[in-house]
N, CA, C and O atoms as CSV, one atom per row, in Angstrom:
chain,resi,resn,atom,element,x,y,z
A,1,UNK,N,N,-11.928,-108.622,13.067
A,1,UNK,CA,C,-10.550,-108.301,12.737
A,1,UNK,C,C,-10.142,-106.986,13.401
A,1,UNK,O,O,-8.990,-106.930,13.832
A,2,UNK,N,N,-10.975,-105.870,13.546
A,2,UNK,CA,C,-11.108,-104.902,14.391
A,2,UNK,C,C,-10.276,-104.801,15.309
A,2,UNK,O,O,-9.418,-103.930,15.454
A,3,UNK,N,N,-10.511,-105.705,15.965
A,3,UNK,CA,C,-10.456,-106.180,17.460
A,3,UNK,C,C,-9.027,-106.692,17.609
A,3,UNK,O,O,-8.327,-106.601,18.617
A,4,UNK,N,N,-8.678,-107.303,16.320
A,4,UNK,CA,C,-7.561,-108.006,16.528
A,4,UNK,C,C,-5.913,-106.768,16.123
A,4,UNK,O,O,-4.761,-107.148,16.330
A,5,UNK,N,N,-6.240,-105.478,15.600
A,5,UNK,CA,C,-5.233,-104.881,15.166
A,5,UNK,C,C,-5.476,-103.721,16.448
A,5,UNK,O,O,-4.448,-103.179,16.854
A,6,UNK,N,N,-7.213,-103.192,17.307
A,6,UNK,CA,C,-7.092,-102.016,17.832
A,6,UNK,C,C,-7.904,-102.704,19.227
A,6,UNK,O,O,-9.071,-102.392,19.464
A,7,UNK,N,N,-7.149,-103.658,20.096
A,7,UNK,CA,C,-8.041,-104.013,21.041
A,7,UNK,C,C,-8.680,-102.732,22.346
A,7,UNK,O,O,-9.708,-102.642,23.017
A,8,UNK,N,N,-7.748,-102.122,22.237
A,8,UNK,CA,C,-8.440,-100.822,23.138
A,8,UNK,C,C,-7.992,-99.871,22.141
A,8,UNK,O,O,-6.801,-99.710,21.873
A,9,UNK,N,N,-9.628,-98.785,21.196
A,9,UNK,CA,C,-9.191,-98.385,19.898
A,9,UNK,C,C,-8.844,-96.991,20.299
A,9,UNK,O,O,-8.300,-96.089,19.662
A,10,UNK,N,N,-9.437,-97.066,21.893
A,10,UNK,CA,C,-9.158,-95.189,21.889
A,10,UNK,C,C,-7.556,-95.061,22.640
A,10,UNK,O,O,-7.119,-93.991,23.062
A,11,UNK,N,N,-6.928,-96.155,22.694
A,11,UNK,CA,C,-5.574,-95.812,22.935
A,11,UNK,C,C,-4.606,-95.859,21.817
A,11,UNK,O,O,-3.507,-95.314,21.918
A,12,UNK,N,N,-5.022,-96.566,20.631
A,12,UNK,CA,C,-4.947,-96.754,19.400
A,12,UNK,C,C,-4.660,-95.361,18.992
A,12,UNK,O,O,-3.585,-94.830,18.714
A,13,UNK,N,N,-5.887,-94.880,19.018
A,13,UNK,CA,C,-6.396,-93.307,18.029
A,13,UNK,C,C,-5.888,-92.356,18.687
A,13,UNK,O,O,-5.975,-91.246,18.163
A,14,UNK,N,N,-5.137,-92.472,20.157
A,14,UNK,CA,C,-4.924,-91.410,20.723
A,14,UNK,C,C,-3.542,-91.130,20.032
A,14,UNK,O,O,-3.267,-90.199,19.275
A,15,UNK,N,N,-2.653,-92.260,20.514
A,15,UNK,CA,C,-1.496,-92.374,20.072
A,15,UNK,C,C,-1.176,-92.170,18.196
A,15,UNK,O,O,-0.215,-91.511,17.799
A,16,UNK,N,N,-1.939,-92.703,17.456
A,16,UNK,CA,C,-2.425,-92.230,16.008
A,16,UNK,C,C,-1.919,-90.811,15.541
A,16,UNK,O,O,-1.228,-90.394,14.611
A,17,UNK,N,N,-2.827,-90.060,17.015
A,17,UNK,CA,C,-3.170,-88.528,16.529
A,17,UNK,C,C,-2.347,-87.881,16.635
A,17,UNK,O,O,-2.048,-86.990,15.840
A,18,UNK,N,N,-1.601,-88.246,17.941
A,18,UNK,CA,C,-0.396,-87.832,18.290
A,18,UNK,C,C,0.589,-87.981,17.487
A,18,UNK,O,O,1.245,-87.001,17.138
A,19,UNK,N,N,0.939,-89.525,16.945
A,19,UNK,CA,C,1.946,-89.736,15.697
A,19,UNK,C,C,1.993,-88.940,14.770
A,19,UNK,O,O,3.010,-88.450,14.278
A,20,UNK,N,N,0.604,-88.712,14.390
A,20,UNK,CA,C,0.381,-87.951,12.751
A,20,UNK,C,C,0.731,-86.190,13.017
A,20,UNK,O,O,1.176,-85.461,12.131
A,21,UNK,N,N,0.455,-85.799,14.248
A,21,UNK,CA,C,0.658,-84.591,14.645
A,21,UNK,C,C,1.517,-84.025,15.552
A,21,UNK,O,O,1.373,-83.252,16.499
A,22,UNK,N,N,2.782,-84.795,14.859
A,22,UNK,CA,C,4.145,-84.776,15.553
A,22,UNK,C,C,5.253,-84.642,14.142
A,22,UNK,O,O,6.236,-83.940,13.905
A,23,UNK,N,N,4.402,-85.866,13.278
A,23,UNK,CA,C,5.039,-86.111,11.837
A,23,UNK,C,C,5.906,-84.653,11.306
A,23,UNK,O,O,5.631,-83.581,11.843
A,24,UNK,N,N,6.810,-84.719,10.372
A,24,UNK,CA,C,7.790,-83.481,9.762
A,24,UNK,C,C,6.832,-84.221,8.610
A,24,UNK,O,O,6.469,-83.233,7.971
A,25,UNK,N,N,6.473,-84.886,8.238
A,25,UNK,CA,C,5.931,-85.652,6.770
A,25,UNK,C,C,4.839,-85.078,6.363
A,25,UNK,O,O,4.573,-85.067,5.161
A,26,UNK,N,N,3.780,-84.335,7.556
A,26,UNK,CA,C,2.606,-84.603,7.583
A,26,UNK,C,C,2.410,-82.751,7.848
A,26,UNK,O,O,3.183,-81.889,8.264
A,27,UNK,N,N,0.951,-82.728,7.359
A,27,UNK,CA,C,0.732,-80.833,7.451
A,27,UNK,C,C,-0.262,-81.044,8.059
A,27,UNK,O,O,-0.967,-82.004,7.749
A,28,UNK,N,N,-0.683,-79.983,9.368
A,28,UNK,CA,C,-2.109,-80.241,10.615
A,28,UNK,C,C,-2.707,-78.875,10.787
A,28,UNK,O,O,-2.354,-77.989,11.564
A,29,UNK,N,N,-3.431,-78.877,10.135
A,29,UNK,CA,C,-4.479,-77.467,10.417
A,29,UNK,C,C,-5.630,-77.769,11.594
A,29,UNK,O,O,-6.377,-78.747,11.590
A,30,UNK,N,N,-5.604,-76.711,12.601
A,30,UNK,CA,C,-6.885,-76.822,13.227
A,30,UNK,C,C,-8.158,-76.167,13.327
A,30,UNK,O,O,-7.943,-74.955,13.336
A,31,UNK,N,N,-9.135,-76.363,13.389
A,31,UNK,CA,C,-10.528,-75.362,13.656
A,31,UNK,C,C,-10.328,-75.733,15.460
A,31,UNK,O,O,-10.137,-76.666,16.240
A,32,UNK,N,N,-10.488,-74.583,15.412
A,32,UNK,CA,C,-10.369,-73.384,16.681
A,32,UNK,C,C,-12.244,-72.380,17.156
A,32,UNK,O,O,-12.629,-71.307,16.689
A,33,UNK,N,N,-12.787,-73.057,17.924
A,33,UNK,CA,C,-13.765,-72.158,18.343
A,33,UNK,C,C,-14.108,-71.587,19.691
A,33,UNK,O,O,-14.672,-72.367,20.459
A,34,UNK,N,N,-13.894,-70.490,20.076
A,34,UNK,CA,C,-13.808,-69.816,21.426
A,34,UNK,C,C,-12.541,-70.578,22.054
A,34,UNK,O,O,-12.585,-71.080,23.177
A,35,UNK,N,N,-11.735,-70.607,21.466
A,35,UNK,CA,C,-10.594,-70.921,21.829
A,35,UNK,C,C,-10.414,-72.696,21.781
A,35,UNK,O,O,-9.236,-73.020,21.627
A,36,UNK,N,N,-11.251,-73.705,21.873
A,36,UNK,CA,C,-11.476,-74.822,22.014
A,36,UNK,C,C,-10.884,-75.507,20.832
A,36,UNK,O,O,-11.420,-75.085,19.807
A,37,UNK,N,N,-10.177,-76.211,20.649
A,37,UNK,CA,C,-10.008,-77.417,19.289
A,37,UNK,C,C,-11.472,-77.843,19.024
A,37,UNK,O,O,-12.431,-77.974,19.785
A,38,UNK,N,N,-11.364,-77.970,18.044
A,38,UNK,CA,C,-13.027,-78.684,17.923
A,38,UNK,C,C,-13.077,-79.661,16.622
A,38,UNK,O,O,-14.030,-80.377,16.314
A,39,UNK,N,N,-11.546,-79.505,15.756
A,39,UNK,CA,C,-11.371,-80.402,14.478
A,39,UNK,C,C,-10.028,-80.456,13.982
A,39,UNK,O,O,-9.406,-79.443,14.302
A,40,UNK,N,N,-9.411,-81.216,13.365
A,40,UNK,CA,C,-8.075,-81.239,12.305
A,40,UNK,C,C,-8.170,-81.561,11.298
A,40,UNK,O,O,-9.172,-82.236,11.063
A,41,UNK,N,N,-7.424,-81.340,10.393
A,41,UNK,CA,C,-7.253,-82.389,9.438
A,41,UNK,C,C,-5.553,-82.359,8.505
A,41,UNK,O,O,-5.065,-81.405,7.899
A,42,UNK,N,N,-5.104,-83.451,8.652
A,42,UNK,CA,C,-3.774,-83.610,8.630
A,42,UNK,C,C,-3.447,-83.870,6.690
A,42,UNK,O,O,-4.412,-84.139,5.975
A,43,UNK,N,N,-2.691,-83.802,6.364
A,43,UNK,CA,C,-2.557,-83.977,5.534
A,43,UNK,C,C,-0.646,-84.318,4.725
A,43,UNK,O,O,0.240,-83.495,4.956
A,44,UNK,N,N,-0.391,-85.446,3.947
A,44,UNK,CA,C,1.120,-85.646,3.431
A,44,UNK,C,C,1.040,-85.718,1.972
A,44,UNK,O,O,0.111,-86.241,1.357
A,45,UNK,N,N,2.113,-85.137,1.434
A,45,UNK,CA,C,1.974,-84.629,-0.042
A,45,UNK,C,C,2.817,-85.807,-0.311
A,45,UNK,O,O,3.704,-86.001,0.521
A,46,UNK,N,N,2.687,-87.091,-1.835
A,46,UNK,CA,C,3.141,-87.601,-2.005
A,46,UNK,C,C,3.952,-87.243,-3.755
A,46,UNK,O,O,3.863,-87.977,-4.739
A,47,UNK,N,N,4.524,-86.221,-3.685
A,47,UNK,CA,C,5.125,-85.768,-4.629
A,47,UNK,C,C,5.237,-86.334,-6.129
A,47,UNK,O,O,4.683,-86.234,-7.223
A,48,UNK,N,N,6.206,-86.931,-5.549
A,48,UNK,CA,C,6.836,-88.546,-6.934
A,48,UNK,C,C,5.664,-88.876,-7.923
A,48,UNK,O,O,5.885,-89.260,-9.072
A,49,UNK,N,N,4.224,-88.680,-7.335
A,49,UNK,CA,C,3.248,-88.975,-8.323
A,49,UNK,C,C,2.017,-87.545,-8.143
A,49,UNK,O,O,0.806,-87.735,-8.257
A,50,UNK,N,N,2.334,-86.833,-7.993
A,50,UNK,CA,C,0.994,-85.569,-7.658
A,50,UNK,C,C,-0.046,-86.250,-6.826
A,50,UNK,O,O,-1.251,-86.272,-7.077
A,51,UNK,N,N,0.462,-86.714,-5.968
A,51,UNK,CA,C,-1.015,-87.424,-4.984
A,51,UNK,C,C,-1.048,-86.717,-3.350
A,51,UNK,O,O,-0.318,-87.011,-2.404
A,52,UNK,N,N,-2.122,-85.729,-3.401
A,52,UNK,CA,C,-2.066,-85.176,-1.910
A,52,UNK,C,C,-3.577,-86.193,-0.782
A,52,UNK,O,O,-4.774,-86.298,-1.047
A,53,UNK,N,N,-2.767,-86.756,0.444
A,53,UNK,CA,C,-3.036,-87.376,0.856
A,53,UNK,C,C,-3.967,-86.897,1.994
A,53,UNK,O,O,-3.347,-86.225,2.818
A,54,UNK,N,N,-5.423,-87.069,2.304
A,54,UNK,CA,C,-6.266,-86.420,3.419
A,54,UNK,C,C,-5.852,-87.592,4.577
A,54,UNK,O,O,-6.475,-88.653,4.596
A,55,UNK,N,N,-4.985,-87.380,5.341
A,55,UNK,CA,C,-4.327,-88.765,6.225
A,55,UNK,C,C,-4.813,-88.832,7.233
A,55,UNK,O,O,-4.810,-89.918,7.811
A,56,UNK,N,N,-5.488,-87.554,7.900
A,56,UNK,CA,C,-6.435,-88.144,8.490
A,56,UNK,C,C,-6.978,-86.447,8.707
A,56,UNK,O,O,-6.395,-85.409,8.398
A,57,UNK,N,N,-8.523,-86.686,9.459
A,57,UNK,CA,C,-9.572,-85.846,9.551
A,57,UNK,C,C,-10.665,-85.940,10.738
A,57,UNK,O,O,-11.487,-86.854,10.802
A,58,UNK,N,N,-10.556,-84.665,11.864
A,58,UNK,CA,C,-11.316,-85.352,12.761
A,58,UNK,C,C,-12.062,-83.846,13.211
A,58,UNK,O,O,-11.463,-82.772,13.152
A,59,UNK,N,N,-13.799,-84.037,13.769
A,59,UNK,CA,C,-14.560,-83.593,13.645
A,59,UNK,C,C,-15.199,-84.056,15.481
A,59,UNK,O,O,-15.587,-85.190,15.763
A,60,UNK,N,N,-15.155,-82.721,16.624
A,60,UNK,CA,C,-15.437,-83.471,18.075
A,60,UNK,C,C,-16.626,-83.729,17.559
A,60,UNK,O,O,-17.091,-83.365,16.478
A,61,UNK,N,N,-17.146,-84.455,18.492
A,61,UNK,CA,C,-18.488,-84.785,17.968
A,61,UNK,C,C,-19.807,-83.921,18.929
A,61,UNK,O,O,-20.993,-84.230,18.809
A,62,UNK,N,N,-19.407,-83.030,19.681
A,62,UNK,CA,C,-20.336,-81.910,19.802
A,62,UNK,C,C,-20.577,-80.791,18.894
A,62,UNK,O,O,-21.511,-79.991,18.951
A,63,UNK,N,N,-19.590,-80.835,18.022
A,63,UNK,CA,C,-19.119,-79.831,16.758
A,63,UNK,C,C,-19.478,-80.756,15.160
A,63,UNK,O,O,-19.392,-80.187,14.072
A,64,UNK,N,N,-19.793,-81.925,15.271
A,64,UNK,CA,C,-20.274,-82.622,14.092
A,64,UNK,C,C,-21.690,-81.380,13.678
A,64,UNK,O,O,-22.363,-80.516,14.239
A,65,UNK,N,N,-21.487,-82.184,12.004
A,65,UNK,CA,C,-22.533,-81.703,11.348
A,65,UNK,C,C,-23.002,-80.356,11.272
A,65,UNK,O,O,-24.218,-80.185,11.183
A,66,UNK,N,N,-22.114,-79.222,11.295
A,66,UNK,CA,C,-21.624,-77.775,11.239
A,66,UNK,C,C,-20.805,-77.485,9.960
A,66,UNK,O,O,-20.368,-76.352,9.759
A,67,UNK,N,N,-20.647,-78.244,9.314
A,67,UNK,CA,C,-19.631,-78.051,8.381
A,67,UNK,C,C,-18.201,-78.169,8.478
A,67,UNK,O,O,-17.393,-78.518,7.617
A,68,UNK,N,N,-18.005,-77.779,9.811
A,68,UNK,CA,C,-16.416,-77.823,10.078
A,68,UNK,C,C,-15.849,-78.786,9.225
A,68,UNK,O,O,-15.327,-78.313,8.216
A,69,UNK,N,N,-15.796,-80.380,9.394
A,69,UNK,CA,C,-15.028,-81.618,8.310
A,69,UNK,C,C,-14.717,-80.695,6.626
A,69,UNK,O,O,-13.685,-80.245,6.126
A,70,UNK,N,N,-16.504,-80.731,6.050
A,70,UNK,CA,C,-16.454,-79.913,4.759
A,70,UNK,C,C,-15.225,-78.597,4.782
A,70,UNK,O,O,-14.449,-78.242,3.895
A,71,UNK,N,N,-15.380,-78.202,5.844
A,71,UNK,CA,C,-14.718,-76.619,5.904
A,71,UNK,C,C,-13.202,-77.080,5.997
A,71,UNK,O,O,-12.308,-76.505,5.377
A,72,UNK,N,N,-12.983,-78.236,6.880
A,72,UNK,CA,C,-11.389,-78.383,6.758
A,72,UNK,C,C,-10.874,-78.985,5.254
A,72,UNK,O,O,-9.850,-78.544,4.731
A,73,UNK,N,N,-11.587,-79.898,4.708
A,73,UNK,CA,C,-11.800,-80.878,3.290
A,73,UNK,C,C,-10.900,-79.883,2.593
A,73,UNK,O,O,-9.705,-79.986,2.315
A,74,UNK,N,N,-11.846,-78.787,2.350
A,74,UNK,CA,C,-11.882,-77.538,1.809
A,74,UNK,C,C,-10.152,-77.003,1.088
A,74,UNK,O,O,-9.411,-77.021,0.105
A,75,UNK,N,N,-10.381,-76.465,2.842
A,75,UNK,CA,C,-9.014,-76.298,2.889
A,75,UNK,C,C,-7.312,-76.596,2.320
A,75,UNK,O,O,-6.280,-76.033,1.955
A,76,UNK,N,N,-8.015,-78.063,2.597
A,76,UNK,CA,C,-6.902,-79.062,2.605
A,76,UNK,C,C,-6.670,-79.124,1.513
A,76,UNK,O,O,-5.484,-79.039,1.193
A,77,UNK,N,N,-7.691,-79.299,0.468
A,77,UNK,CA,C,-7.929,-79.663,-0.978
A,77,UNK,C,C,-7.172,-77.794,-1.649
A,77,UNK,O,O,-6.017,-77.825,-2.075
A,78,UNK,N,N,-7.541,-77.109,-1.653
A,78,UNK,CA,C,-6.852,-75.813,-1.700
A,78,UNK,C,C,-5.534,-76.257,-1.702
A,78,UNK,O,O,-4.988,-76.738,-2.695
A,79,UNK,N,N,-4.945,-76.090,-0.488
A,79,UNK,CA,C,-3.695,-76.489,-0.215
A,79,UNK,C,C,-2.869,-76.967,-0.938
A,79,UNK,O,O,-1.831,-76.477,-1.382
A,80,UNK,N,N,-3.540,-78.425,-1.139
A,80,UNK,CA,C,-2.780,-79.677,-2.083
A,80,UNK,C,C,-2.720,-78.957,-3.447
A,80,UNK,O,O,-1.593,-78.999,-3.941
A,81,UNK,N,N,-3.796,-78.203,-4.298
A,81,UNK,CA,C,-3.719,-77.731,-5.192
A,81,UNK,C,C,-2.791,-76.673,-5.383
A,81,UNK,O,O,-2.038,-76.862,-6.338
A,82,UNK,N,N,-2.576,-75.321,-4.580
A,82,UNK,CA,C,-1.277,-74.949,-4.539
A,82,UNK,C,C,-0.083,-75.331,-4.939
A,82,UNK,O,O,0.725,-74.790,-5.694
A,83,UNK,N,N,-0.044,-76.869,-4.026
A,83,UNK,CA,C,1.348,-77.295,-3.507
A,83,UNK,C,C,1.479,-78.084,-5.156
A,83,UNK,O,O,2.466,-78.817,-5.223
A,84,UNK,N,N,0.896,-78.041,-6.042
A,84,UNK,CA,C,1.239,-78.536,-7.285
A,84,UNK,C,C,0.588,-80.153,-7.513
A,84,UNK,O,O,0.897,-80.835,-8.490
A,85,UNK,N,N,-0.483,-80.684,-6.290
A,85,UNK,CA,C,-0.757,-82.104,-6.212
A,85,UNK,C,C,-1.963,-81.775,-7.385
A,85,UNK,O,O,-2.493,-80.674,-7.532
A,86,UNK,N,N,-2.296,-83.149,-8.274
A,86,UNK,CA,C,-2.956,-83.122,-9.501
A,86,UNK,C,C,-4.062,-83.870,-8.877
A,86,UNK,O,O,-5.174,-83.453,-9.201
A,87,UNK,N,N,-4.035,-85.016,-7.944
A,87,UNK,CA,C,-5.152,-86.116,-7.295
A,87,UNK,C,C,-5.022,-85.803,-5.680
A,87,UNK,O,O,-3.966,-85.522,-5.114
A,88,UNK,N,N,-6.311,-85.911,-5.064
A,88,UNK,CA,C,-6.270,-86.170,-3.680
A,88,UNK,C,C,-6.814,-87.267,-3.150
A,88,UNK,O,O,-7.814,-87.762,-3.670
A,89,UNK,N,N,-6.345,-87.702,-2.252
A,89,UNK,CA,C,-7.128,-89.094,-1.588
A,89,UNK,C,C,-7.735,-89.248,-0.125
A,89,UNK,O,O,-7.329,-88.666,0.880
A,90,UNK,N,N,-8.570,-89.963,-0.193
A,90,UNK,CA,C,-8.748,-90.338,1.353
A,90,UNK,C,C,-9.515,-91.566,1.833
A,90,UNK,O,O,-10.613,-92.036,1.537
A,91,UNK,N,N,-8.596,-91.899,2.636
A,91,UNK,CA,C,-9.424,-93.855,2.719
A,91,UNK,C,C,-10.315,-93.158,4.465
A,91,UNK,O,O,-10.296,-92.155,5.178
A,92,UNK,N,N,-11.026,-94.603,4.384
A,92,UNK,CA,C,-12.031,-94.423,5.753
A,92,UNK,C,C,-12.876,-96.062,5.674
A,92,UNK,O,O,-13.177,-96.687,4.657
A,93,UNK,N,N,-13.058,-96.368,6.835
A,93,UNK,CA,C,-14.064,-97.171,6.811
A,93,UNK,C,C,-15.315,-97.878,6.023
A,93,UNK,O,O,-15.592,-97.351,4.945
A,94,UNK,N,N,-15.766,-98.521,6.250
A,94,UNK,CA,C,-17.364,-99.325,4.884
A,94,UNK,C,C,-18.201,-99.194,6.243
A,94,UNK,O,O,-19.396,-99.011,6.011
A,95,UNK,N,N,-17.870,-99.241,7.622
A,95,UNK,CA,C,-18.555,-99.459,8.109
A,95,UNK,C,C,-20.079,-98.258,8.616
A,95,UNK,O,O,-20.354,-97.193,8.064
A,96,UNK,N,N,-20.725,-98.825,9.648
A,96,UNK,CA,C,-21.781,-97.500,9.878
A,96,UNK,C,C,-21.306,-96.428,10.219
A,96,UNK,O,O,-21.658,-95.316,9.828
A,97,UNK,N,N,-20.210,-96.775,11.210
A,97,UNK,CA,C,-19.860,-95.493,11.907
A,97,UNK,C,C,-19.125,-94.624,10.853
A,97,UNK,O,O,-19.140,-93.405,11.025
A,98,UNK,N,N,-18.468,-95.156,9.748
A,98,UNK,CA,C,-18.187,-93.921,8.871
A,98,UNK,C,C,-18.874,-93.828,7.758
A,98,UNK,O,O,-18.328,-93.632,6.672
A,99,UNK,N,N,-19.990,-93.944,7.895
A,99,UNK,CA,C,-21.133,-93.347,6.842
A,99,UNK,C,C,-20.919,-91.635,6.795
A,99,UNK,O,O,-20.609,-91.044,5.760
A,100,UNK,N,N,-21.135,-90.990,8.056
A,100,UNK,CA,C,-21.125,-89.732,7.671
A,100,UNK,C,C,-19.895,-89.195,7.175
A,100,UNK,O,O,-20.027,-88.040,6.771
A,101,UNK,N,N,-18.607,-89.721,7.065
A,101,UNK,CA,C,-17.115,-89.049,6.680
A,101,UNK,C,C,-17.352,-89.897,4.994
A,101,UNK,O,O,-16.475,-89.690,4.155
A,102,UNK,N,N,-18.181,-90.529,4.733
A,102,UNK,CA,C,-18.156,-91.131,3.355
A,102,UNK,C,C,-18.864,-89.670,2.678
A,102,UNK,O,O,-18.247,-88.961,1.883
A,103,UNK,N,N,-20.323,-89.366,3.172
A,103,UNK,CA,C,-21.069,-88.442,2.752
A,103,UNK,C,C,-20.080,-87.224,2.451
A,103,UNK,O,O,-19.691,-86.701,1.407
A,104,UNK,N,N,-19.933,-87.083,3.279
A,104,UNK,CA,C,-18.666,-85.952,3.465
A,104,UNK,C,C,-17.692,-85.668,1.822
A,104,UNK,O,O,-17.616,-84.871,0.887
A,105,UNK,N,N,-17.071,-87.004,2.355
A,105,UNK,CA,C,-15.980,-86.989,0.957
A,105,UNK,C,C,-16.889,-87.378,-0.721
A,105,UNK,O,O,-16.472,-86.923,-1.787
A,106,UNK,N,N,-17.905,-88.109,-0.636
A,106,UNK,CA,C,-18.647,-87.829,-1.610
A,106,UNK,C,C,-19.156,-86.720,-1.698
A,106,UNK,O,O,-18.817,-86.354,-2.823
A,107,UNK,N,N,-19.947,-85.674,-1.110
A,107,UNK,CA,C,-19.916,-84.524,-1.644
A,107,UNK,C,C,-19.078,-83.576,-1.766
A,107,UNK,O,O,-19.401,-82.472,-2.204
A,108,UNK,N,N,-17.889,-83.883,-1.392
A,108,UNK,CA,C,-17.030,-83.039,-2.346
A,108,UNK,C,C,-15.919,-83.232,-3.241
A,108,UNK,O,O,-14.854,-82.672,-3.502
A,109,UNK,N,N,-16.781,-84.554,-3.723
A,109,UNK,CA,C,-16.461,-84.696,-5.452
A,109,UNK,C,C,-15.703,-86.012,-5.391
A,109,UNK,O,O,-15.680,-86.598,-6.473
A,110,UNK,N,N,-15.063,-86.631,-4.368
A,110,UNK,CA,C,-14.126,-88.145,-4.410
A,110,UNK,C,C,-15.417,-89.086,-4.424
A,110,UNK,O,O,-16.606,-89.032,-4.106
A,111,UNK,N,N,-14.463,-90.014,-4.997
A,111,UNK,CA,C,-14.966,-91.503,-5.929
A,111,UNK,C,C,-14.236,-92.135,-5.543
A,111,UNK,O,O,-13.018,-92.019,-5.399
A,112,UNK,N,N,-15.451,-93.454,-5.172
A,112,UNK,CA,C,-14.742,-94.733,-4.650
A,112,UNK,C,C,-13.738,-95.489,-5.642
A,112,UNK,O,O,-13.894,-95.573,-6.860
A,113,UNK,N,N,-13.126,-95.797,-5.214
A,113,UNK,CA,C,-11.808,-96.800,-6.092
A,113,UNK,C,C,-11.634,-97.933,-5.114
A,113,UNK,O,O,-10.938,-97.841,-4.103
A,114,UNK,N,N,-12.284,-98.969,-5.462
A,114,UNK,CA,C,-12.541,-99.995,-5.116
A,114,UNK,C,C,-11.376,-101.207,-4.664
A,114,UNK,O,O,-11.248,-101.970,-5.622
A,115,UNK,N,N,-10.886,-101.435,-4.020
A,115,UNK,CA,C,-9.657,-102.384,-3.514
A,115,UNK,C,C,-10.135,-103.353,-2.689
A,115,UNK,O,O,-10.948,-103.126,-1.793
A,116,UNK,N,N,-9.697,-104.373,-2.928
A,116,UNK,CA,C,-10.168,-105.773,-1.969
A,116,UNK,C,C,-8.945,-106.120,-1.002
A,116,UNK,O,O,-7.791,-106.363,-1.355
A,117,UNK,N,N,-9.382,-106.095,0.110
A,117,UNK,CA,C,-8.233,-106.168,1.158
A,117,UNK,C,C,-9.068,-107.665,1.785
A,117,UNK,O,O,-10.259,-107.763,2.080
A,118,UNK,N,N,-8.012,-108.719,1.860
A,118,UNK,CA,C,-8.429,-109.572,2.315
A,118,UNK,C,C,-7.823,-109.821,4.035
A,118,UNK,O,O,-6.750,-109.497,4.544
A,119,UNK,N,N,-8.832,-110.416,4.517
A,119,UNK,CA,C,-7.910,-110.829,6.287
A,119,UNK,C,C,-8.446,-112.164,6.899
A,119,UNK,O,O,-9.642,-112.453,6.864
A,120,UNK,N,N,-7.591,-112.876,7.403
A,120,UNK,CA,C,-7.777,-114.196,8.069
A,120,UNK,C,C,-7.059,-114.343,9.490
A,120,UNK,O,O,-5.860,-114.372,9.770
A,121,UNK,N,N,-8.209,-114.426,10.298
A,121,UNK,CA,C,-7.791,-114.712,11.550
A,121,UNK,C,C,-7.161,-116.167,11.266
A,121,UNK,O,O,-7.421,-117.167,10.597
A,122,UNK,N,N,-6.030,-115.632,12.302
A,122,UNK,CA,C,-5.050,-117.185,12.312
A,122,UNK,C,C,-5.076,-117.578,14.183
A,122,UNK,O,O,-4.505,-118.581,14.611
């Protein structure tokens, strides 16, 4: 199904990043090292119900496993709390490749909430 919504995914994700970090909706902090980008993490406050949204979160992957993700999480979660949000969220993948952004958001304190999304190739 992958395949069928992101057939070339890094033109997908490019354009994504760009969308989300263009957004007036959306808040984008960066980690910055020797001048280099090296992470973001974006974030949209959904008011109407106290729900601050981790919308998306990205970690280069010469800079993985430094803390940076945790360190932006962090942040973000701060933030939302400020801004008066009571819950934070963040969806991601089941698959392998986001095992480590699961670890991530399980250790710092989010719980799965379980939703069944169904899909049928037609």
């Amino acid at each position: 199904m992958y395949r069928e919504f992101y057939p070339d995914w890094r033109v997908s994700q490019k354009k994504a990043v760009e969308e989300v970090c263009a957004s007036v909706n959306t808040k984008v902090w960066v980690a910055i090292d020797s001048g280099s980008t090296v992470g973001f993490v974006a974030v949209k406050l959904h008011s109407e119900n106290s729900l601050g949204e981790i919308y998306m979160i990205a970690v280069d992957p010469d800079y993985q496993r430094r803390g940076i993700g945790s360190a932006l999480m962090e942040f973000a979660l701060n933030w939302m709390k400020v801004a008066g949000m009571s819950v934070a969220m963040v969806e991601t993948g089941g698959d392998p490749g986001h095992a480590p952004a699961r670890f991530t958001y399980e250790k710092l304190g989010f719980r799965l909430f379980s939703v069944a999304r169904y899909f049928k190739k037609l």
